[in-house]
C-alpha positions in Angstrom: 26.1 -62.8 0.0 24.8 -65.8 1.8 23.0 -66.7 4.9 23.4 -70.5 6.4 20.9 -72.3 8.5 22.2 -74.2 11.1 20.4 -77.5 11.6 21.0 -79.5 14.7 24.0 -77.6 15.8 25.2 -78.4 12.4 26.0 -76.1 9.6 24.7 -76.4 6.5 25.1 -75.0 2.8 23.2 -71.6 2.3 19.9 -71.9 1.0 18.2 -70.2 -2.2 15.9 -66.9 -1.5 14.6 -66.8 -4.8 15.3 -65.0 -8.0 14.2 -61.8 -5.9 16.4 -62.1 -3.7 19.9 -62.9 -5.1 22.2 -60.7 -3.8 21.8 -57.6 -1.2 20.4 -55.4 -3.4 17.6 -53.1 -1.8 14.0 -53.7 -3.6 12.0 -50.6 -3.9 8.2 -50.6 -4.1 6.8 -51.3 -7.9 6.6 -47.7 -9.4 2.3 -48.6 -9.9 2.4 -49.1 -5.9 4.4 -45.0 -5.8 1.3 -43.9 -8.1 -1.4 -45.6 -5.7 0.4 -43.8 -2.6 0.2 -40.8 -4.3 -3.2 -40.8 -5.4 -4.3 -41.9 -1.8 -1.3 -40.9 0.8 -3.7 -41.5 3.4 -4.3 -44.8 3.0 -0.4 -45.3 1.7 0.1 -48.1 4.7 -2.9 -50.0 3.7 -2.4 -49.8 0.0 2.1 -51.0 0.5 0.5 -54.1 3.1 -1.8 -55.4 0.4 0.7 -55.1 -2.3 3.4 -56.5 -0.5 1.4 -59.6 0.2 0.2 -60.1 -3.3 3.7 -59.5 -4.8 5.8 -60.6 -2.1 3.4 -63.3 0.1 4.0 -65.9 -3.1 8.0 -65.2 -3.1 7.9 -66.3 0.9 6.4 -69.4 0.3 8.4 -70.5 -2.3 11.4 -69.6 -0.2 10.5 -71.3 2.5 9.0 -74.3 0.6 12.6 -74.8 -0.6 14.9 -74.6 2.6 12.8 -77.2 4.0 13.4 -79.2 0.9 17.2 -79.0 1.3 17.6 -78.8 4.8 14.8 -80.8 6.3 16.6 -80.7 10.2 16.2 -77.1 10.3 14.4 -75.5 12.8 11.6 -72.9 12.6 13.4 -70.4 14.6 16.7 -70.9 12.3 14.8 -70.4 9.3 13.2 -67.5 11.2 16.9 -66.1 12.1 18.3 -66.4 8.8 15.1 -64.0 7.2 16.2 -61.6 9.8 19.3 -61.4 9.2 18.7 -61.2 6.2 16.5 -58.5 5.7 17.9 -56.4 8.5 21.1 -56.2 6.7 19.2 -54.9 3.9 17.4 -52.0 6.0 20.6 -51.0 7.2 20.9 -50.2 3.4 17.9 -48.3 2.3 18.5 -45.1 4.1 20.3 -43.2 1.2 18.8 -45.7 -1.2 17.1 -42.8 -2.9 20.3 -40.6 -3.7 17.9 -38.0 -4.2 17.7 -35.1 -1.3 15.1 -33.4 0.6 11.4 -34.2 0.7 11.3 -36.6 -2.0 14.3 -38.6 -1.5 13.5 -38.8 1.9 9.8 -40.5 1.1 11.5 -42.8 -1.3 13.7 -43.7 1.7 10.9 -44.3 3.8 9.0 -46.4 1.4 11.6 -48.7 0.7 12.4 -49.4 4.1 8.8 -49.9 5.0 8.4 -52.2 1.7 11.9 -54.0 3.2 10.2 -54.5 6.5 6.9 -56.2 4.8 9.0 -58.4 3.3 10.4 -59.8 6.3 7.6 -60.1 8.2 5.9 -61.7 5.5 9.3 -64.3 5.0 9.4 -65.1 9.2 5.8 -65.7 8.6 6.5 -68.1 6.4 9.2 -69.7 8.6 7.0 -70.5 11.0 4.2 -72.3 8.7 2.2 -69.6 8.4 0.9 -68.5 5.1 2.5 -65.4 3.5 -0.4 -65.3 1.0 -3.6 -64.7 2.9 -4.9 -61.4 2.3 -4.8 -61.8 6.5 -1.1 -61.0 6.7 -1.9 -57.4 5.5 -3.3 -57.1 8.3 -0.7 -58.7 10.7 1.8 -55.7 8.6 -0.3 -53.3 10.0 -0.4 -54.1 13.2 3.2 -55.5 13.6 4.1 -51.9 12.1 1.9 -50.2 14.7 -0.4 -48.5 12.1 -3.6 -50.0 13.8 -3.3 -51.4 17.2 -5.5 -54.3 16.5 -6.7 -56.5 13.5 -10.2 -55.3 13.5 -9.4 -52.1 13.0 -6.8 -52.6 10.0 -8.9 -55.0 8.4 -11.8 -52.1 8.2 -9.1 -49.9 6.9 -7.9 -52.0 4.1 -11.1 -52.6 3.0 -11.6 -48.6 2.3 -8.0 -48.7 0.6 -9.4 -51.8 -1.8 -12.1 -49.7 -1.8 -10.4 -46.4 -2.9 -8.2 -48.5 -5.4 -10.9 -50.2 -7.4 -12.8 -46.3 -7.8 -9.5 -45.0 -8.7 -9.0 -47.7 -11.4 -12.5 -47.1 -12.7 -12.3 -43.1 -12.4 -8.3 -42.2 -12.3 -7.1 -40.5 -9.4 -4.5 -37.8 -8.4 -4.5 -34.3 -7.2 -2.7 -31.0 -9.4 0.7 -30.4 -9.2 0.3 -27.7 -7.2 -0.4 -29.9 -4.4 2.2 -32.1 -5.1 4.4 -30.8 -1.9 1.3 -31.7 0.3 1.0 -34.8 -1.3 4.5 -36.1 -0.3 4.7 -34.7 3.1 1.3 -36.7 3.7 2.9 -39.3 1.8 6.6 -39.1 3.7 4.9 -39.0 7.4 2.5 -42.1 6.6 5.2 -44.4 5.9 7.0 -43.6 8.2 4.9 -43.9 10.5 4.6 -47.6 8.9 8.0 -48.1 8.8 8.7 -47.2 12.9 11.1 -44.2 11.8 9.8 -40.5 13.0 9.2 -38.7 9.9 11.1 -35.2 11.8 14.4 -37.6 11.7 14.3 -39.2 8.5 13.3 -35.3 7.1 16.9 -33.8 8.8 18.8 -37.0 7.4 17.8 -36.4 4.2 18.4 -32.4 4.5 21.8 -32.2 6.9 24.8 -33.6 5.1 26.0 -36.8 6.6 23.3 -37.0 9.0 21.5 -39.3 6.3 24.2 -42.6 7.0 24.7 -42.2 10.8 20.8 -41.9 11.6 19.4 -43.3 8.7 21.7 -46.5 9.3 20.8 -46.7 13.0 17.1 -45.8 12.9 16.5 -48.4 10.1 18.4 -51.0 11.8 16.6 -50.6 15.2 13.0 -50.2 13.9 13.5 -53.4 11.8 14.7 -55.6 14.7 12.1 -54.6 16.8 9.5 -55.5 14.2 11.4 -58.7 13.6 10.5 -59.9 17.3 7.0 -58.8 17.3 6.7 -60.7 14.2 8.6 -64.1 16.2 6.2 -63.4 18.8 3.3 -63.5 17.1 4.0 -66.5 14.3 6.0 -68.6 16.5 3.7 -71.9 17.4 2.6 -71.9 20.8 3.0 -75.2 22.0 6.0 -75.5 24.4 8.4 -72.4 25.4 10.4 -70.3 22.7 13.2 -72.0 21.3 16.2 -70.4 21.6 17.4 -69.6 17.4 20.3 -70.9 17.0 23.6 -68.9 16.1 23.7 -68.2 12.5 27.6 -68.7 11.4 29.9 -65.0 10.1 29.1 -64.9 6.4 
């Protein structure tokens, strides 16, 4: 599927979103990021913000490096739109992503819907000149994802989690598989909390047939548009009033 930028009122031909990104395809976390979370479900937030800007901050760029090369009219707010779009149509598809059931699938849900939501934050960063790379956007995630309420206070947090994942590196981590079910509930109500779904819901979707598509569907979708405009809010140059974005054509 394709997403066009309209440029001037005019549209234009879709542009590229990187070899990542062809397609609608739902990206889950990299299975070393599950084993971190795991190991350290406390700290699962901080641990998915720094690996989604290391992995996913360079991808940004380079997407938004290139649809100012090819459409060079376009506006910040309609390259803005179109990583919305975007990646809220792809949350709308990570609620059963898992196909698993229960505690398990629902954490996978979870995950990959918070790891969708870094993403786009980190794209409409991007959009909007600002750079997806610096270890600062971590920090944005966490408090655009209402984990920490201000920067100070995820920064100190992300620097235990580096902390925690350099000794667990040097030492090896993880607890017995007896607490394995403690482990993913942890794990299951810390993202999402990250991810702006109550845990209790995402739980029943996962555990009531069909409950999984109507809520998970319309939980994901909501959450992600309201991080979406916290994330316009807060990259979106100050000089002058908002621009309104302008329509994105049907695709």
């Amino acid at each position: 599927m394709s997403d066009s930028v309209p440029a001037d009122g005019q549209p234009v031909t879709p542009a590229p979103a990187g070899p990542a990104s062809e397609g609608e395809a739902v990206e889950a976390p990299p299975a070393r990021l599950w084993d971190r979370m795991r190991q350290d479900p406390q700290y699962a937030p901080e641990h998915l913000a720094m690996e989604a800007v290391r992995r996913l901050g360079p991808e940004a760029a380079r997407w938004a490096r290139q649809v100012r090369a090819d459409h060079p009219r376009a506006t910040e707010e309609a390259i803005a739109e179109q990583a919305v779009r975007r990646f809220v149509n792809r949350a709308r598809l990570s609620g059963a992503v898992s196909g698993a059931a229960g505690l398990p699938g629902a954490v996978i849900d979870v995950g990959v819907l918070a790891w969708t939501q870094a993403r786009m934050v980190l794209h409409i960063a991007a959009a909007y000149g600002v750079d997806p790379t610096h270890p600062d956007r971590a920090a944005d995630l966490l408090v655009l994802q209402k984990v920490h309420k201000v920067a100070a206070s995820a920064r100190l947090a992300l620097g235990v989690a580096a902390g925690r994942e350099r000794a667990g590196a040097l030492f090896g981590g993880g607890g017995g598989q007896q607490a394995l079910g403690r482990v993913m509930l942890r794990l299951g109500v810390r993202l999402a909390q990250m991810a702006g779904v109550r845990a209790a819901k995402r739980l029943f979707a996962k555990v009531v047939p069909g409950a999984a598509i109507v809520l998970g569907t319309w939980a994901n979708s909501s959450a992600t548009k309201g991080l979406a405009e916290r994330s316009r809010a807060m990259y979106r140059r100050p000089e002058g009033p908002p621009i309104p974005a302008p329509r994105i054509s049907p695709e």
